[in-house]
N, C-alpha and C positions, 0 to 999 in steps of 0.2 A: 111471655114473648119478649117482654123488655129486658126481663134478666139474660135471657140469652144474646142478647145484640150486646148488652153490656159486654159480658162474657169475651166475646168473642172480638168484642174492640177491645181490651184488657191484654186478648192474650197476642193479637197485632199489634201495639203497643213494647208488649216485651220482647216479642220476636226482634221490633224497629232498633228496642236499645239494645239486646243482645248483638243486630249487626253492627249495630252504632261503636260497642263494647270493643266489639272487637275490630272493628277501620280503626277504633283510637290506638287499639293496642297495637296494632302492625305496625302503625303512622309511628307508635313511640318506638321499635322496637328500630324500625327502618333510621329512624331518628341518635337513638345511640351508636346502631351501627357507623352512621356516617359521620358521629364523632368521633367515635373511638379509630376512624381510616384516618380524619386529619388529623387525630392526636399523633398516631402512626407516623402519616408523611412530614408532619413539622417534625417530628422527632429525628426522625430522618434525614431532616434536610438538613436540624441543624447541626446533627453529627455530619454529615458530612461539608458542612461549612466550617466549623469548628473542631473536628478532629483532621490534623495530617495524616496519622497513621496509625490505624485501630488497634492494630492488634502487634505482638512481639517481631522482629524481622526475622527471616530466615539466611541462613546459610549463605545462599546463593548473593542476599541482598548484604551479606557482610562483608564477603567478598567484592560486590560490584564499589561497597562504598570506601574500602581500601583504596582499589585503582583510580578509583576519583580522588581520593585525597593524599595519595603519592603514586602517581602516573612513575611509569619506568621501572616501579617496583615489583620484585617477585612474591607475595606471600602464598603463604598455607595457613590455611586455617580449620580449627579442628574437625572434623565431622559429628562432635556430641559438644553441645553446648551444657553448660552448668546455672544451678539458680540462686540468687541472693536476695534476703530481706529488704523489701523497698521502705527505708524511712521517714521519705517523703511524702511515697502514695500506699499506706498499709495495707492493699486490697489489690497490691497485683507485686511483682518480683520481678528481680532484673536479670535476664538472660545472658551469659556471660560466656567470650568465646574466647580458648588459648588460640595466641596466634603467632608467628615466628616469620623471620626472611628464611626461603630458601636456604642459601649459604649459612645463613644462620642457626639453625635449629636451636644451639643453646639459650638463644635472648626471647624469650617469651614473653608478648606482652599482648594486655587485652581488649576486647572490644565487648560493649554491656549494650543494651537495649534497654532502656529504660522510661518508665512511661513521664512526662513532663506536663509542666505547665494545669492550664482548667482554673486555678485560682479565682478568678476573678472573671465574670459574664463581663464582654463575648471574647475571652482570653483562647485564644487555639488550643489545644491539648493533643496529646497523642505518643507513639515511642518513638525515642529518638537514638541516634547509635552517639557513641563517644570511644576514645580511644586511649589509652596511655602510652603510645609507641614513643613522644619524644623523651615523657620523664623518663621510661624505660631506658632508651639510649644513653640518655645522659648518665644517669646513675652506673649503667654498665662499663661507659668509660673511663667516668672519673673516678672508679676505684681500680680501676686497670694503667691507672697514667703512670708514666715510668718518672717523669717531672717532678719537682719540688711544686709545693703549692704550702709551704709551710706559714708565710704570713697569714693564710687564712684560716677559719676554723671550718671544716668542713663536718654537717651534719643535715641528716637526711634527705642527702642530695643538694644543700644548699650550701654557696660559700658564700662567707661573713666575714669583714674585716671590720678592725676598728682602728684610731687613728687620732693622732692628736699633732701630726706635723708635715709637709710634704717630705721628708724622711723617710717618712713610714710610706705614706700612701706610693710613693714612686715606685719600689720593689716591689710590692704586690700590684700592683699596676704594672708591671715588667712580666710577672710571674703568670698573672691570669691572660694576657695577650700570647705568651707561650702556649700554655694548654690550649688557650682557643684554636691557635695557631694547629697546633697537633692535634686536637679534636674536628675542626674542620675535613683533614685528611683521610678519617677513620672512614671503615664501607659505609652506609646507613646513615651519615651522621645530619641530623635533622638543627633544627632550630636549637640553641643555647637558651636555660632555663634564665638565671641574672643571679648577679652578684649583689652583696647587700653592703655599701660603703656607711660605716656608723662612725659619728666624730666620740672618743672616747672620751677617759675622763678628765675633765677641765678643772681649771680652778673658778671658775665663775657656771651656773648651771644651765645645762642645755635642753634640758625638760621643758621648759618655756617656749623652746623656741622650734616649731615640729620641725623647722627647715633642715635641721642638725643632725638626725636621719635621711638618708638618700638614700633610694632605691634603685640600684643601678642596673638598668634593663638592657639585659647586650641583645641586639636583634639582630637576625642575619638579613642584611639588607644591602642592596645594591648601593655603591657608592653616590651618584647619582644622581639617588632618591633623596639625599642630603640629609641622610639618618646615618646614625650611628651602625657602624656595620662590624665583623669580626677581625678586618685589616685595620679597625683606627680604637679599638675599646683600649688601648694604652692611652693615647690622647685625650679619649672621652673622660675616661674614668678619672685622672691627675684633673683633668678640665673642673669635673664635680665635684674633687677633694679640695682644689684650689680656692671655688667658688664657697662650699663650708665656712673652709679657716676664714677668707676675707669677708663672710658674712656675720661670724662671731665676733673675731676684732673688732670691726667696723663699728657693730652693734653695741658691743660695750663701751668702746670710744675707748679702746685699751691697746697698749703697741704687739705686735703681732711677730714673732722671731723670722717666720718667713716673707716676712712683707717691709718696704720702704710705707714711711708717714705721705710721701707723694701716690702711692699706688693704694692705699687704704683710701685717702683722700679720692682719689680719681675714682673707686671701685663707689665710695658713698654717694657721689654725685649723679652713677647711672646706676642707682640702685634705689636711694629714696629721695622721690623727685616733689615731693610736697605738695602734688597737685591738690588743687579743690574739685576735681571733677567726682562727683559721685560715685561715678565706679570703682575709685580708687577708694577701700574702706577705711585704709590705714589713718587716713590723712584728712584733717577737718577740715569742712565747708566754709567754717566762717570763723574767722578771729576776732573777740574783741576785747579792748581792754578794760580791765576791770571798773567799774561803775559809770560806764557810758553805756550809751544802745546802740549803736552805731558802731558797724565790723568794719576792721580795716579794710582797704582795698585788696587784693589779691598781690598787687604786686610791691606792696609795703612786708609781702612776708614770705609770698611763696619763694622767689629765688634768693631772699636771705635766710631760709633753712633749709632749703637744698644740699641732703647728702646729710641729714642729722638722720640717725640710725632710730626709723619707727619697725616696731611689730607689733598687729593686731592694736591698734588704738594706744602702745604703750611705750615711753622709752628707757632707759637704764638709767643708773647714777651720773654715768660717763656721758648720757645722751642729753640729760640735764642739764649738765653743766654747760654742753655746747650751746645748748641752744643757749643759755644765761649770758654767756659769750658774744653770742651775734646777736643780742639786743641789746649789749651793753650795762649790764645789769652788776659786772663787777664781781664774778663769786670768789672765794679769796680760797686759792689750793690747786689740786690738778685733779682732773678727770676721778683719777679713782679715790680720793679725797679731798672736799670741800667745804664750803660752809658760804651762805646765800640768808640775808635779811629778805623779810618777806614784807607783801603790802599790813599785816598783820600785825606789824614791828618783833614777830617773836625770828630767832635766829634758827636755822633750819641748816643741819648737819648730813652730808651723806656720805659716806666710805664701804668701800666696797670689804673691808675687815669690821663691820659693824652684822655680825653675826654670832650667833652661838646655839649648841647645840642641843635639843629638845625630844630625847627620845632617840629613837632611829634617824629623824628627822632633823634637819638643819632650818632655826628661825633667823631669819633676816628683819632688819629694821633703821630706822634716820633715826635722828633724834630734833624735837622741836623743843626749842629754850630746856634742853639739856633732856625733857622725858621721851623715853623711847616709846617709838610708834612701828609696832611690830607689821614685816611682809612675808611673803610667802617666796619671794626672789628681791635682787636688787633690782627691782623693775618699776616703775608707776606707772599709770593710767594718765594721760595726757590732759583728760577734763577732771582731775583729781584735786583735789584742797590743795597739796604741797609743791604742785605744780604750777597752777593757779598762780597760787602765793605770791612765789619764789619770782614768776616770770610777770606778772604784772598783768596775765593774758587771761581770757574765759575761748578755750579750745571747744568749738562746737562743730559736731553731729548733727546728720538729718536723725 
């Protein structure tokens, strides 16, 4: 009798866990389901928080984004789009469409679909369209121009001059305001790509000094707008080449063929103004003179080296010397050769023909009590030993 009660509470018992068994397993099943939905809906949301545009664009939307981005204009655009290697995103390709002005049909140029961006959580991602119509333009006219354009070197759509005098820079500055002038006129003609103004080769080097490349960006812009527009890029551009020469000269404290000693003069006083103000890198904070603690006052220095020729922390031989000049220091010679006793008592030489050649390479150097102390330009660092020295001063930096 008792084995059977046993029995039969054993087998209620397993029946109990059996339902038990299975509440838990629905409970788990119901349970992953309704993660695996929010895994879903964040997924979800946050493509569509983070993607602008999922998928390649079509046709119709290559067309719509033409008219938005030159209203007035007629295009066609292919009806079969082409694909190209994405080597930005390896796992998807850029859709690419021929496209043409009406009147045009000969000038093709294209618009890609390309997918962008995602680098970096929560960086947006998605396709984006772009276009080549202006290079296209450009390049299409400027091998079609009837004009001389001979002062510059024209390559892969880009003009480049170089230049070592307003001489030079004037005529191609004549020459590129012409084309602009006649490019303006052409059907289609969109934005101007820029010309590249480079100061050629000098006798002192311009490597040093990145200002000696100018990028000369011709924009089409209303006058106005007080930019530079396709009526005044003669004026801009002689503006930028002028600005060059009197940045070099200046800088070296050297005479300049197109400049008066008054117009260098006047061009360095609104060009290096000696502030201490921090934001100014060029220019020290604090001066002081050698073996005291105590910095001069500001205005024991700053408006008496107003207009010495600083870049990046450093000045020339010529800059040198000026400054030696307006402290009264006595250096005995001119700008691009001198000679300057130091706190040191040794005698300190600089000329700007104190170089020689080292390879492909040109070494620059002074000489201290006669031994040469090799550079890399005729240039020094302002908080430098021979500067120091020579000027009596400790040039300091935050």
């Amino acid at each position: 009798m008792n084995k059977d009660r046993l029995s039969k509470i054993f087998k209620g018992l397993a029946v109990c866990a059996g339902y038990a068994a299975a509440l838990f397993g629905l409970l788990a099943v119901k349970a992953v389901l309704i993660l695996l939905l929010c895994m879903a809906l964040l997924a979800g949301g946050l493509r569509a928080c983070l993607t602008e545009h999922a998928s390649p664009h079509t046709r119709r939307e290559v067309q719509e984004y033409l008219e938005q981005a030159y209203p007035g204009q007629d295009f066609t655009v292919a009806r079969k789009y082409y694909e190209l290697p994405n080597e930005e995103a390896s796992l998807t390709t850029i859709r690419v469409w021929d496209c043409w002005f009406e009147d045009m049909p000969e000038l093709v140029f294209h618009v890609e679909s390309a997918w962008w961006g995602g680098g970096h959580f929560p960086a947006k991602a998605g396709y984006d369209l772009s276009n080549d119509v202006k290079t296209t333009l450009w390049d299409y006219y400027l091998n079609r121009y009837p004009g001389s354009l001979d002062a510059w070197t024209v390559e892969d759509g880009r003009l480049t001059m170089e230049f070592t005098s307003m001489a030079e820079a004037e005529p191609a500055a004549a020459q590129l305001q012409e084309f602009l002038d006649w490019y303006d006129a052409q059907p289609h003609a969109l934005r101007a790509i820029s010309a590249v103004c480079e100061l050629g080769e000098m006798p002192l080097p311009t490597d040093p000094l990145w200002r000696m490349d100018d990028w000369f960006f011709v924009e089409h812009n209303l006058p106005e707008d007080n930019v530079v527009g396709w009526t005044n890029s003669y004026d801009h551009m002689t503006g930028r080449c002028r600005w060059i020469l009197y940045y070099y000269y200046g800088f070296y404290n050297i005479p300049g063929p197109d400049f008066t000693a008054e117009s260098l003069a006047d061009f360095g006083r609104r060009t290096w103004v000696w502030s201490c103000d921090p934001t100014h890198r060029d220019y020290p904070n604090f001066i002081t003179p050698m073996g005291e603690q105590t910095a001069l006052p500001y205005e024991e220095w700053g408006p008496l080296l107003r207009g010495v020729g600083v870049f990046d922390r450093r000045v020339s031989f010529g800059g040198l010397y000026e400054l030696l000049v307006r402290l009264d220091r006595a250096p005995e010679g001119t700008p691009e050769r001198f000679a300057a006793r130091g706190e040191d008592g040794c005698l300190y030489e600089f000329s700007y023909e104190f170089r020689e050649p080292e390879g492909e390479e040109e070494v620059w150097y002074y000489l201290r009590d006669g031994e040469r102390c090799g550079l890399e330009a005729p240039i020094l660092e302002l908080k430098s030993g021979p500067v120091s020295q020579t000027t009596g001063l400790w040039f300091q930096y935050p």
